[in-house]
Structures are given as C-alpha cells and as structure tokens.
N, CA, C and O atoms as a CHARMM CRD file, in Angstrom:
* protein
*
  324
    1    1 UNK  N    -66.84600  -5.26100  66.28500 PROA 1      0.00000
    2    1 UNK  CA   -65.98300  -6.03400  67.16800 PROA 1      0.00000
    3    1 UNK  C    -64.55500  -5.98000  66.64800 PROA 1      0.00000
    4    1 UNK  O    -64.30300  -6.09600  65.44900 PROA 1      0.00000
    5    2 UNK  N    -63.57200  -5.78900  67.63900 PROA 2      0.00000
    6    2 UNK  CA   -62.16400  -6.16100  67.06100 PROA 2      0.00000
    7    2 UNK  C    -61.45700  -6.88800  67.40500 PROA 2      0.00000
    8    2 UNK  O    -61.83800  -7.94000  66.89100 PROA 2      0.00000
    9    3 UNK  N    -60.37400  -7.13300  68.12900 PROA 3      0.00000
   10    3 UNK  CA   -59.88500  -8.32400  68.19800 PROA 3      0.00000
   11    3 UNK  C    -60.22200  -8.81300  69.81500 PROA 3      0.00000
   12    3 UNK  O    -59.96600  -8.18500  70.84200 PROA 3      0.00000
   13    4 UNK  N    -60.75600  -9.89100  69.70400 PROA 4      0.00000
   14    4 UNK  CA   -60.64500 -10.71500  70.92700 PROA 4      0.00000
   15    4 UNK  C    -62.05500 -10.28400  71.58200 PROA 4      0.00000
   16    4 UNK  O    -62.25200 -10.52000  72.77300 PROA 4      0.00000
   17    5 UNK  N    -62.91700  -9.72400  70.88400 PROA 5      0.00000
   18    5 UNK  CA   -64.08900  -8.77400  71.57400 PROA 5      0.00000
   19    5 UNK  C    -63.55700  -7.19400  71.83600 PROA 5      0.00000
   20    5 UNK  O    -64.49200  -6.40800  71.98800 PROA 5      0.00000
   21    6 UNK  N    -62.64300  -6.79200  71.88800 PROA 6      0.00000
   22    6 UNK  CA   -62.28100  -5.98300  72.20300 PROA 6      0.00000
   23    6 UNK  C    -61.74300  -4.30800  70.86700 PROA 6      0.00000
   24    6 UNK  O    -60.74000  -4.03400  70.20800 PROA 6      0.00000
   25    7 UNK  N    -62.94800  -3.72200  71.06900 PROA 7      0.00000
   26    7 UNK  CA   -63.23900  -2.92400  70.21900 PROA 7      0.00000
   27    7 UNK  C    -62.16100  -1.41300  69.83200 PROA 7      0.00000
   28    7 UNK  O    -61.75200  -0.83500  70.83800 PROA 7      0.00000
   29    8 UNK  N    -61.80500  -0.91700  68.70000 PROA 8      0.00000
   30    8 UNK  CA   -60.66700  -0.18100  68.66600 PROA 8      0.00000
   31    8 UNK  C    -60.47000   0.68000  69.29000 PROA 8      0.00000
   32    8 UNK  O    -59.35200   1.11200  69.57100 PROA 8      0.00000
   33    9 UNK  N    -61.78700   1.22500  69.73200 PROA 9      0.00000
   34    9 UNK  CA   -61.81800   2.30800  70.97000 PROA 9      0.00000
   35    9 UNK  C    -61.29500   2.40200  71.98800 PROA 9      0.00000
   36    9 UNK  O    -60.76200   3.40100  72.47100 PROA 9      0.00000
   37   10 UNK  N    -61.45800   0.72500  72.68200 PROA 10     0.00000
   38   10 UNK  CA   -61.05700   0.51500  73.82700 PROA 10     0.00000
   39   10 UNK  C    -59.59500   0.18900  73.43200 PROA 10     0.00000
   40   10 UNK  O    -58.76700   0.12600  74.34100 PROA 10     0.00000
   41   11 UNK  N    -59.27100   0.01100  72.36200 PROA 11     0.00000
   42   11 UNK  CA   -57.44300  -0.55600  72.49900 PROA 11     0.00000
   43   11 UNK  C    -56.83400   1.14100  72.46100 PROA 11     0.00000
   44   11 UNK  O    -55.89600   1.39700  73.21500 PROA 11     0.00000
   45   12 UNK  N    -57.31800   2.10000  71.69600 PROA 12     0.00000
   46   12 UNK  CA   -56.99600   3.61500  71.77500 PROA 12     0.00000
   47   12 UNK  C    -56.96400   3.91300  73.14300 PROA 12     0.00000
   48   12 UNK  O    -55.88600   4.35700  73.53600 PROA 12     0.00000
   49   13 UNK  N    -57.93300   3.77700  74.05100 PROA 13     0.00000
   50   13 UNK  CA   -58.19200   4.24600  75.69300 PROA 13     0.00000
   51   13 UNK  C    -57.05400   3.78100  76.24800 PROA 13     0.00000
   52   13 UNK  O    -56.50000   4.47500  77.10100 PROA 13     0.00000
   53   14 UNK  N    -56.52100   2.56700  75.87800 PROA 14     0.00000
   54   14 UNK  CA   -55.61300   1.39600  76.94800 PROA 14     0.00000
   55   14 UNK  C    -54.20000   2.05400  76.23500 PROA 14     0.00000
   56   14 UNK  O    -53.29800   2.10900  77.07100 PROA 14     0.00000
   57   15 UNK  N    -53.83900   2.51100  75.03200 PROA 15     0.00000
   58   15 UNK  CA   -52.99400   2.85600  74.51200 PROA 15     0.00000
   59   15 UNK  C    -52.44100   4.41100  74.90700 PROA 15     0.00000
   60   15 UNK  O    -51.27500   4.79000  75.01100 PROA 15     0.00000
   61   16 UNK  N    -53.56200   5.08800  75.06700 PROA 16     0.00000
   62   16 UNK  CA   -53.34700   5.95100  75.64300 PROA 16     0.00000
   63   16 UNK  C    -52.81900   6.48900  77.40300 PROA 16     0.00000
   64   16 UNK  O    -52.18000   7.42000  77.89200 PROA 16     0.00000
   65   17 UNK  N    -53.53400   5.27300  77.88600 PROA 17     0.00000
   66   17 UNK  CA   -52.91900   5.23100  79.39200 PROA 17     0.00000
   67   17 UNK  C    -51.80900   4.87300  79.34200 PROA 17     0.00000
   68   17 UNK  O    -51.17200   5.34800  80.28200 PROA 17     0.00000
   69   18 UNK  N    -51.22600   4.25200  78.70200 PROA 18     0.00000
   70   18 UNK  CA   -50.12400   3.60800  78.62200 PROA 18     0.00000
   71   18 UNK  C    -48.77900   4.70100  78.59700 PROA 18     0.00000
   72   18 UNK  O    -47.86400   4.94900  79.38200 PROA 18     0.00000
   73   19 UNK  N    -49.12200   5.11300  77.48600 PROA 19     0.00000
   74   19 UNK  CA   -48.50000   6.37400  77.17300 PROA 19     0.00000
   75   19 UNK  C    -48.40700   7.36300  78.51900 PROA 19     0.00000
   76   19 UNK  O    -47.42400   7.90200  79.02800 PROA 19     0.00000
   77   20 UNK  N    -49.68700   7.38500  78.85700 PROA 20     0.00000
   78   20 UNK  CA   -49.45500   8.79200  79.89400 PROA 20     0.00000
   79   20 UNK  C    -48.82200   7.97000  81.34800 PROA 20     0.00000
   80   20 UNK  O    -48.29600   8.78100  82.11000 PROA 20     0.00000
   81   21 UNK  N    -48.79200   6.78000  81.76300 PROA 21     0.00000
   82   21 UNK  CA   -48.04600   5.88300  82.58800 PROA 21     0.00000
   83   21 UNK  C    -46.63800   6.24500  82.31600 PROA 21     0.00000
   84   21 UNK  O    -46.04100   6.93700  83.14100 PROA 21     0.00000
   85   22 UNK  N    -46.12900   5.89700  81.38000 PROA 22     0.00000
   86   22 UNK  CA   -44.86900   5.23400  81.13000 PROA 22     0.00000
   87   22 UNK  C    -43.46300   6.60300  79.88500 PROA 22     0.00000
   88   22 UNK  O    -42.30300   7.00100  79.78000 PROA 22     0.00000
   89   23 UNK  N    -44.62700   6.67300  79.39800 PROA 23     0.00000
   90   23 UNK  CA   -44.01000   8.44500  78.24100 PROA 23     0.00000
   91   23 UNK  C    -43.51900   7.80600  77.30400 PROA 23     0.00000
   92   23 UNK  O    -43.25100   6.61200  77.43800 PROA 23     0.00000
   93   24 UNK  N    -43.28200   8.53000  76.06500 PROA 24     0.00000
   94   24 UNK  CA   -43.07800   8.08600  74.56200 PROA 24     0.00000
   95   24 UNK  C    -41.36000   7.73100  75.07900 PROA 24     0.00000
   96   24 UNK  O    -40.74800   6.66800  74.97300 PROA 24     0.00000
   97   25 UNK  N    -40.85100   9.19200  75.71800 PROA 25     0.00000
   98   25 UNK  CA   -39.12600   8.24200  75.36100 PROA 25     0.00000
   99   25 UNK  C    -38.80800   7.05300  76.46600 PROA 25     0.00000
  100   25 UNK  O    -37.66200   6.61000  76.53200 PROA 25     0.00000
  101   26 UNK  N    -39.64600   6.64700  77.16300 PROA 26     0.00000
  102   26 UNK  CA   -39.20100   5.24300  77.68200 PROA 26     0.00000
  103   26 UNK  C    -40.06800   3.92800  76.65100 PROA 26     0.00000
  104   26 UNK  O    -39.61100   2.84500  76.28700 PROA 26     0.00000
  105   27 UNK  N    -40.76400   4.23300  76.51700 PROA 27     0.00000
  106   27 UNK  CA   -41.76300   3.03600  75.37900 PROA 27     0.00000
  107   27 UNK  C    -40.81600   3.06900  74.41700 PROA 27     0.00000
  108   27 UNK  O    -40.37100   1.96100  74.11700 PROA 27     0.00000
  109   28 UNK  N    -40.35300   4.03300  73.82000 PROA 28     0.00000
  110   28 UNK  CA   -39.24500   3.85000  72.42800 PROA 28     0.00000
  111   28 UNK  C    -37.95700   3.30000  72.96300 PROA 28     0.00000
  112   28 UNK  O    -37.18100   2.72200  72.20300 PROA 28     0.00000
  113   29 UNK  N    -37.71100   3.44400  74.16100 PROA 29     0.00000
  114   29 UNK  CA   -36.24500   3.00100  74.60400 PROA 29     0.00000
  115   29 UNK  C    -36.49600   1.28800  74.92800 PROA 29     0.00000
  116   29 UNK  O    -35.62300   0.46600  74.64900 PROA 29     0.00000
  117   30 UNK  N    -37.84600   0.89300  75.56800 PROA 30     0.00000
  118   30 UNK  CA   -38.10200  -0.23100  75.81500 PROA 30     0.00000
  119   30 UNK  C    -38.11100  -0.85100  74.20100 PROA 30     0.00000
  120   30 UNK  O    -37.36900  -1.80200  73.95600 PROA 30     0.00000
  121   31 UNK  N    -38.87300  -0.34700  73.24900 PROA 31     0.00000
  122   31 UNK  CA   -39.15200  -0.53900  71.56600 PROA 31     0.00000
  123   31 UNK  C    -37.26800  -1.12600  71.28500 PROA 31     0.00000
  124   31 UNK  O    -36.96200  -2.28700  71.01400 PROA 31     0.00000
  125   32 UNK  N    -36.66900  -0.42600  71.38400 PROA 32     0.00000
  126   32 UNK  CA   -35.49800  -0.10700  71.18400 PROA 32     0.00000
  127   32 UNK  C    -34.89300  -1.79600  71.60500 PROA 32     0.00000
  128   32 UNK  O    -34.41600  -2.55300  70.75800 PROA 32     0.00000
  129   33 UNK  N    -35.02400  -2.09100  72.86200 PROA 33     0.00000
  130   33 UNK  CA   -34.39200  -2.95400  73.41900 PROA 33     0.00000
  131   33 UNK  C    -34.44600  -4.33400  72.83000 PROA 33     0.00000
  132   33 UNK  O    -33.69000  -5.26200  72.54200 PROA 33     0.00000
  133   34 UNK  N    -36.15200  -3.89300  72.78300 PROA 34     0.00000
  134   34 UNK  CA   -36.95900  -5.23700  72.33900 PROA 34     0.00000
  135   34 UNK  C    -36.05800  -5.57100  70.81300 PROA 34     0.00000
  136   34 UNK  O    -35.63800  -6.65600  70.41100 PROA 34     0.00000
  137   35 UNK  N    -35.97800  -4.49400  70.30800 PROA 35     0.00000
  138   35 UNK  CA   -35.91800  -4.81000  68.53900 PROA 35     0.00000
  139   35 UNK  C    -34.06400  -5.59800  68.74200 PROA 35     0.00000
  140   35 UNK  O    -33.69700  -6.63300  68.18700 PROA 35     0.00000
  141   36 UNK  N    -33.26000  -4.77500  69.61900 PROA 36     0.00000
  142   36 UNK  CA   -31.84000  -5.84400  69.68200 PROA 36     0.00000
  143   36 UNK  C    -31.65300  -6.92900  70.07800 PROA 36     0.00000
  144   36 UNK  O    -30.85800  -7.79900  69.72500 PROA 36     0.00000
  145   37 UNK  N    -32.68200  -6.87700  71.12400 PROA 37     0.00000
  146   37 UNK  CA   -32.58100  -8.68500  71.68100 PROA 37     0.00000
  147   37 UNK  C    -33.22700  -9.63200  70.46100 PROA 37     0.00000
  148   37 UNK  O    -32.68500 -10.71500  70.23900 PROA 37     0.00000
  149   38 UNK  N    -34.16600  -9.29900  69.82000 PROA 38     0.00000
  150   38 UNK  CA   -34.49500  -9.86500  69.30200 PROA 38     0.00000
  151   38 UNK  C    -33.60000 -10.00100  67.73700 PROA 38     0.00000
  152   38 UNK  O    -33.82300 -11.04300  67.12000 PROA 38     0.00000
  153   39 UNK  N    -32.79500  -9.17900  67.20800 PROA 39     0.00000
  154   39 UNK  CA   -31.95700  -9.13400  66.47100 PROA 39     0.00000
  155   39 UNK  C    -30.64200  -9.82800  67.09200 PROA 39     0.00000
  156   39 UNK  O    -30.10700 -10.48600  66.20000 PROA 39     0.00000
  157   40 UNK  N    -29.90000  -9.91800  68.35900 PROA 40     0.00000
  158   40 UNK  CA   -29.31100 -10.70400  68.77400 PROA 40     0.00000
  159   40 UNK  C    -29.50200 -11.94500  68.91700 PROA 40     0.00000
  160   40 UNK  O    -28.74400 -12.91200  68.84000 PROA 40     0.00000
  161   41 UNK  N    -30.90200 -11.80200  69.19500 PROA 41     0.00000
  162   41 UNK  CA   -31.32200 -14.10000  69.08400 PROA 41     0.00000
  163   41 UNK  C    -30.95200 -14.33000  67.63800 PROA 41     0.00000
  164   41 UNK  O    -30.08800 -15.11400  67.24300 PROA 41     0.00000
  165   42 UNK  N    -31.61800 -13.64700  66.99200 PROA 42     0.00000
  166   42 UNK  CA   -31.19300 -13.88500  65.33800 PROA 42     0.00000
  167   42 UNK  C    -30.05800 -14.84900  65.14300 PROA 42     0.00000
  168   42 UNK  O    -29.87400 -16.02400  64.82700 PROA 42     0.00000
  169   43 UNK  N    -29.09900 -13.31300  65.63600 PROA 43     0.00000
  170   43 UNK  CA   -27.82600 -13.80500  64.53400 PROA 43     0.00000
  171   43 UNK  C    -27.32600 -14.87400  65.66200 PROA 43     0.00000
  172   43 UNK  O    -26.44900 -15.61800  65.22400 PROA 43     0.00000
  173   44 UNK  N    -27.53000 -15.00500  66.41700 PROA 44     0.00000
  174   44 UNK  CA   -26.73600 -16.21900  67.60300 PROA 44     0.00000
  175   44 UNK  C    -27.56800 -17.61400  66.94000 PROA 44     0.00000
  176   44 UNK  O    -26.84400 -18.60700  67.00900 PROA 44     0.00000
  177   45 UNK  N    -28.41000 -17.78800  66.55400 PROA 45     0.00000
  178   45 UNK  CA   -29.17900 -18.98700  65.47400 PROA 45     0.00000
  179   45 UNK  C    -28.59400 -18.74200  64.45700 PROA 45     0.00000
  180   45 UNK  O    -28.56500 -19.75600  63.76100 PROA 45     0.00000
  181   46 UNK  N    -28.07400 -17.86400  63.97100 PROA 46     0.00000
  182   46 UNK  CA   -27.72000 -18.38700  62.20000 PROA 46     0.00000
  183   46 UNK  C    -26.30800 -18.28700  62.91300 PROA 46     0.00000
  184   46 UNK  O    -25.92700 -17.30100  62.28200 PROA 46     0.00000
  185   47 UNK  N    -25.77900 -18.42900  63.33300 PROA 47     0.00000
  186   47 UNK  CA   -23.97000 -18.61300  64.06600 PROA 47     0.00000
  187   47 UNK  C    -24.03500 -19.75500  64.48400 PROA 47     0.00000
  188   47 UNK  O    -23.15400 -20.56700  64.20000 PROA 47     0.00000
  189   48 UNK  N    -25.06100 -20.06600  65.23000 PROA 48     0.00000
  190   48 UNK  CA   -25.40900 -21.94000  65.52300 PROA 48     0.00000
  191   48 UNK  C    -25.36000 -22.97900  64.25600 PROA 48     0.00000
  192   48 UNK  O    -24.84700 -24.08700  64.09900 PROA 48     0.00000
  193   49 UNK  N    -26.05900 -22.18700  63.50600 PROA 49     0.00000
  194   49 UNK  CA   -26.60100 -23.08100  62.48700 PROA 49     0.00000
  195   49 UNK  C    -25.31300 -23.18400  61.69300 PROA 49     0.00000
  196   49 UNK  O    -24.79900 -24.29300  61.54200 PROA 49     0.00000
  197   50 UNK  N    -24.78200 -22.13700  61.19700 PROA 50     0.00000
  198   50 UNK  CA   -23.79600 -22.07700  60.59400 PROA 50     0.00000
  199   50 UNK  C    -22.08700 -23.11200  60.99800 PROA 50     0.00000
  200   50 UNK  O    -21.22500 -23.55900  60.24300 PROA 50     0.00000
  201   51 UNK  N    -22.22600 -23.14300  62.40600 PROA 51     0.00000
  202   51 UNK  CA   -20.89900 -23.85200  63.00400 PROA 51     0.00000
  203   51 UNK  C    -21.48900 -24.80500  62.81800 PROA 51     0.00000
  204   51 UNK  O    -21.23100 -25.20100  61.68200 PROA 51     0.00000
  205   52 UNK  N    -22.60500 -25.83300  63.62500 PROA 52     0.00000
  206   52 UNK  CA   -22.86300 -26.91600  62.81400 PROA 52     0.00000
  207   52 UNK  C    -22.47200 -27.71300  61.14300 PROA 52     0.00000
  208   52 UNK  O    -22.13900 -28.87800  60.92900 PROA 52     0.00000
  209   53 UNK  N    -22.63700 -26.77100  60.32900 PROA 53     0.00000
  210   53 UNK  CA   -22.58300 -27.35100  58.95900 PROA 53     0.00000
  211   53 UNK  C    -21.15000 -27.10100  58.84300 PROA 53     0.00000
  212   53 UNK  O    -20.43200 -27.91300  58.26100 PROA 53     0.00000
  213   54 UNK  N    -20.72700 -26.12100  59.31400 PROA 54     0.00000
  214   54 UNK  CA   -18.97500 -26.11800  58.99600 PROA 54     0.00000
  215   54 UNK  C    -18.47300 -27.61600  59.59400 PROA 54     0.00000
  216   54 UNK  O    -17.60400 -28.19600  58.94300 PROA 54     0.00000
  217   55 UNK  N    -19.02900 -28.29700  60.89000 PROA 55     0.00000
  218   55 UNK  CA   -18.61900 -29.23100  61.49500 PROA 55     0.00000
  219   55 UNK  C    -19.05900 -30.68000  61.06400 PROA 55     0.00000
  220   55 UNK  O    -18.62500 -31.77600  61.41900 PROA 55     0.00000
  221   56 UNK  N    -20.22000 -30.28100  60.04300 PROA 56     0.00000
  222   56 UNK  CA   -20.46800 -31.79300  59.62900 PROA 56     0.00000
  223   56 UNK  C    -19.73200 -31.89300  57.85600 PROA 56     0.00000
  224   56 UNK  O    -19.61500 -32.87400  57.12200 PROA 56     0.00000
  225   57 UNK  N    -19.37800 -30.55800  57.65300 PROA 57     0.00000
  226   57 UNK  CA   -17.82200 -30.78200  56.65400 PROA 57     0.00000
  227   57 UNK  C    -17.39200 -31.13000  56.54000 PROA 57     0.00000
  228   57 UNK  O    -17.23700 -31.76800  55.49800 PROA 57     0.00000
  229   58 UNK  N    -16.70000 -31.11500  57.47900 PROA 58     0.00000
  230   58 UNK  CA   -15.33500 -31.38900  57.98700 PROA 58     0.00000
  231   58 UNK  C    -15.27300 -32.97100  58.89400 PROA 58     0.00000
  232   58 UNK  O    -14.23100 -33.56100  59.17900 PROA 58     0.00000
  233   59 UNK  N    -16.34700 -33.32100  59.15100 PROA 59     0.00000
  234   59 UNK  CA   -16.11400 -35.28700  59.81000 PROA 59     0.00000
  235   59 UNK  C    -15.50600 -35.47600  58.38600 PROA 59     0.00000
  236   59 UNK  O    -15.51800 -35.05400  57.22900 PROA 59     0.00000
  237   60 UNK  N    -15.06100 -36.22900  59.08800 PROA 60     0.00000
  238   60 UNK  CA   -14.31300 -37.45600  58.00700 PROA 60     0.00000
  239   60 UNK  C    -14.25700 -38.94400  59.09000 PROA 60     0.00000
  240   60 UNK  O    -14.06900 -39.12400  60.29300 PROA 60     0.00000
  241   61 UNK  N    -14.51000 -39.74700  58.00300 PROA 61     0.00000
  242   61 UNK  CA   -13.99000 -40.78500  59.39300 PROA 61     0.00000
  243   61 UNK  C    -12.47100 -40.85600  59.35800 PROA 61     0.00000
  244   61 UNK  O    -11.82500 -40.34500  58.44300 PROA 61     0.00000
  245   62 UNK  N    -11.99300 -41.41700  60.24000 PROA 62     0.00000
  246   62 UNK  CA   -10.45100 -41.31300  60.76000 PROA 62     0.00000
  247   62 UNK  C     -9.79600 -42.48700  59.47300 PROA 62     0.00000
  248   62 UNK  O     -8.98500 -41.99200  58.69000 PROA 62     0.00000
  249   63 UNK  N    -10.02800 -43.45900  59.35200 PROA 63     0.00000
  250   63 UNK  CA    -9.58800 -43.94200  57.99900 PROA 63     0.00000
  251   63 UNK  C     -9.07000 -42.94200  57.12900 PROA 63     0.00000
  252   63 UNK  O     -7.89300 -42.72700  57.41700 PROA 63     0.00000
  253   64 UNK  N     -9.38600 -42.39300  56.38700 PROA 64     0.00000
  254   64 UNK  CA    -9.39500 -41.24000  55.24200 PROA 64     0.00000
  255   64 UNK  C     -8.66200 -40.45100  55.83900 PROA 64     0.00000
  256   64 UNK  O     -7.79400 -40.00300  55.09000 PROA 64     0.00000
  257   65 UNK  N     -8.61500 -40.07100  56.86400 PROA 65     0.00000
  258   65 UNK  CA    -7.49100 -39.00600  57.71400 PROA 65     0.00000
  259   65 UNK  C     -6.56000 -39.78300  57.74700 PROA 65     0.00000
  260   65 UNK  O     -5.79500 -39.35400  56.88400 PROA 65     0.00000
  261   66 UNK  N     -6.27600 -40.35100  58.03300 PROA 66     0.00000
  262   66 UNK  CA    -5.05500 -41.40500  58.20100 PROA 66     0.00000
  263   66 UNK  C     -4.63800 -41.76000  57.33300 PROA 66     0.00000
  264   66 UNK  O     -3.41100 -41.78000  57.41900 PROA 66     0.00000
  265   67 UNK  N     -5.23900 -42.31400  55.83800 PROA 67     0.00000
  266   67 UNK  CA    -4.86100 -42.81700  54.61900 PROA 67     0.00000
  267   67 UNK  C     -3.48600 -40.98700  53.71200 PROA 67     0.00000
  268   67 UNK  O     -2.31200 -40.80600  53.38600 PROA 67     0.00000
  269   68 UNK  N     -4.79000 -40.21700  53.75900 PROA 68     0.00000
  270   68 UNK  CA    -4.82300 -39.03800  52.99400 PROA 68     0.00000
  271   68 UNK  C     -3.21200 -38.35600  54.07000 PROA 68     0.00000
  272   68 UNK  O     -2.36400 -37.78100  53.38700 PROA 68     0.00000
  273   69 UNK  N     -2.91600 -38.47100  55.65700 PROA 69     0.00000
  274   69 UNK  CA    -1.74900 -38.11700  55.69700 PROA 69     0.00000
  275   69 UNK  C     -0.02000 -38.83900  55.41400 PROA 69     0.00000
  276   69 UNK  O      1.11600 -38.37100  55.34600 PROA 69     0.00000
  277   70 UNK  N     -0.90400 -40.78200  55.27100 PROA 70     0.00000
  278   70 UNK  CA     0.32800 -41.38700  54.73600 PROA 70     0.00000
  279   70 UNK  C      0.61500 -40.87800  53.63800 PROA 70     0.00000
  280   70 UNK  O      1.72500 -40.35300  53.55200 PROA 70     0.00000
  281   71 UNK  N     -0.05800 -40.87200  52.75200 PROA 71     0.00000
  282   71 UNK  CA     0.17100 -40.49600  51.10200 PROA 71     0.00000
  283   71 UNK  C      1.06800 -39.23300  51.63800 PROA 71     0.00000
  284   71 UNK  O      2.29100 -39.34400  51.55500 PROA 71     0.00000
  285   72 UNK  N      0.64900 -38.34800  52.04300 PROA 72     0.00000
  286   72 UNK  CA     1.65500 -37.21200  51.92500 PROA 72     0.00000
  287   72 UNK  C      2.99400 -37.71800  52.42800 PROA 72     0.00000
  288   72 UNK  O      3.97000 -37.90000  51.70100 PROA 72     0.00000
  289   73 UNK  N      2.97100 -37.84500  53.21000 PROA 73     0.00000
  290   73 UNK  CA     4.33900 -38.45100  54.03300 PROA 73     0.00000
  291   73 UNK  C      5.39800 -39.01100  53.23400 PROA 73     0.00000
  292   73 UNK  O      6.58200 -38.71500  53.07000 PROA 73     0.00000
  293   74 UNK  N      4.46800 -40.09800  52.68600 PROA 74     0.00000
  294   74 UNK  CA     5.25800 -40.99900  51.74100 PROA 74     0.00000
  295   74 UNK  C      5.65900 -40.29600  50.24700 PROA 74     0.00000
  296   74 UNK  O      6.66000 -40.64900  49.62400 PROA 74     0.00000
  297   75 UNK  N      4.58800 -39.09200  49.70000 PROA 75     0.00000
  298   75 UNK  CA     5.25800 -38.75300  48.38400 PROA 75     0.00000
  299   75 UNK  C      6.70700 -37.67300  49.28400 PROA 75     0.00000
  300   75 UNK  O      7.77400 -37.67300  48.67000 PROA 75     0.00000
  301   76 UNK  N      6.66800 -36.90800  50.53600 PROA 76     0.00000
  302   76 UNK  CA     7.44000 -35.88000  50.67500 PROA 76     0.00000
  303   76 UNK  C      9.02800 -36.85800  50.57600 PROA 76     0.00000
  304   76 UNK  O     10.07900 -36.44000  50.09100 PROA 76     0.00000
  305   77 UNK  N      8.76800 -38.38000  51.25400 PROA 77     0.00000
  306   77 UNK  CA     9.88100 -39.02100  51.23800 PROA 77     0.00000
  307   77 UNK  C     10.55900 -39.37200  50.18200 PROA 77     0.00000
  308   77 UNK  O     11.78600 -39.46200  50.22100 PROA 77     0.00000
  309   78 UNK  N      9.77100 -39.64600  48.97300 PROA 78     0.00000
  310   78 UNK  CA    10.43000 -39.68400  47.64300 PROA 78     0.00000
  311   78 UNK  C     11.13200 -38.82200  47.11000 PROA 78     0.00000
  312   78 UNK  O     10.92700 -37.63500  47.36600 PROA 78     0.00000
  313   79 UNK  N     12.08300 -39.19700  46.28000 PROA 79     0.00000
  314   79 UNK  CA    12.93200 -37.67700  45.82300 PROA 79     0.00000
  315   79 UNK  C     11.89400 -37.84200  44.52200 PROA 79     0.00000
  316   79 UNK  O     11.08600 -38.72500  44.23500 PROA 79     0.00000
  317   80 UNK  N     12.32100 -36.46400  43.79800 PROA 80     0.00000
  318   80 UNK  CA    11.56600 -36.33900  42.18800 PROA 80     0.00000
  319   80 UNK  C     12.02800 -36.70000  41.64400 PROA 80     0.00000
  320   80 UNK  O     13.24900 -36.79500  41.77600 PROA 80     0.00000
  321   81 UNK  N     11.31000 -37.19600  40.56100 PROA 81     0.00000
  322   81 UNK  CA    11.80700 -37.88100  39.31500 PROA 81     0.00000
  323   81 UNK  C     12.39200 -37.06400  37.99300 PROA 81     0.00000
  324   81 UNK  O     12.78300 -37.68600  37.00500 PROA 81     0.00000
C-alpha cells in the first residue's frame, strides 16, 4: 500500500498521463511559477514582519518626544561656556 491506498504503480500511471497531457516544458514552466510565488509570499512576510518591529521602535509616547525636543531647543539657545 502507499499513500492514501494508493499504490506506486498507480501514482507512476497518473504521472505519466500527466506528462503526456500537459509536456515536461509546460509542467517545469508551471514548477517554475509555483516556486516564485511562493518565494514572493516569503519575502512580502518577512517585509511585514520586519516594518512592524521597525514601528514598535520607534513609539515613543509623545511625553518623551516632547521633553527630548525641549532639551534640544533649550541647550541650542544657550551660548557655550
């Protein structure tokens, strides 16, 4: 038995029609397609994932933004000592 009931013989028979249906250079061109889309979902999830964490960096609450640009303000207004 092989998978599912379905014995290796019969997946060779079905593999073979397939082939003579459809021909090796369209199955490799379909192969082909399959393997970029699926390499495009990829990297579009780790580009997701990635802007996320750049964005939870970067919160600050607005306090601290506000504190951190008086300070500047106020040392640029001082002359040096």
């Amino acid at each position: 038995m092989g998978i599912g009931g379905i014995s290796i013989w019969q997946l060779l028979i079905i593999l073979a029609i397939v082939i003579m249906l459809f021909g090796t250079k369209r199955l490799r061109n379909l192969g082909g397609d399959l393997g970029s889309a699926v390499k495009g979902f990829k990297k579009a999830i780790d580009d997701d994932s990635d802007k996320d964490k750049v964005e939870n960096k970067t919160d600050q609450p607005a306090e601290k933004v506000i504190e951190g640009e008086a300070e500047k303000v106020n040392s640029e207004k001082q002359p040096p000592k």
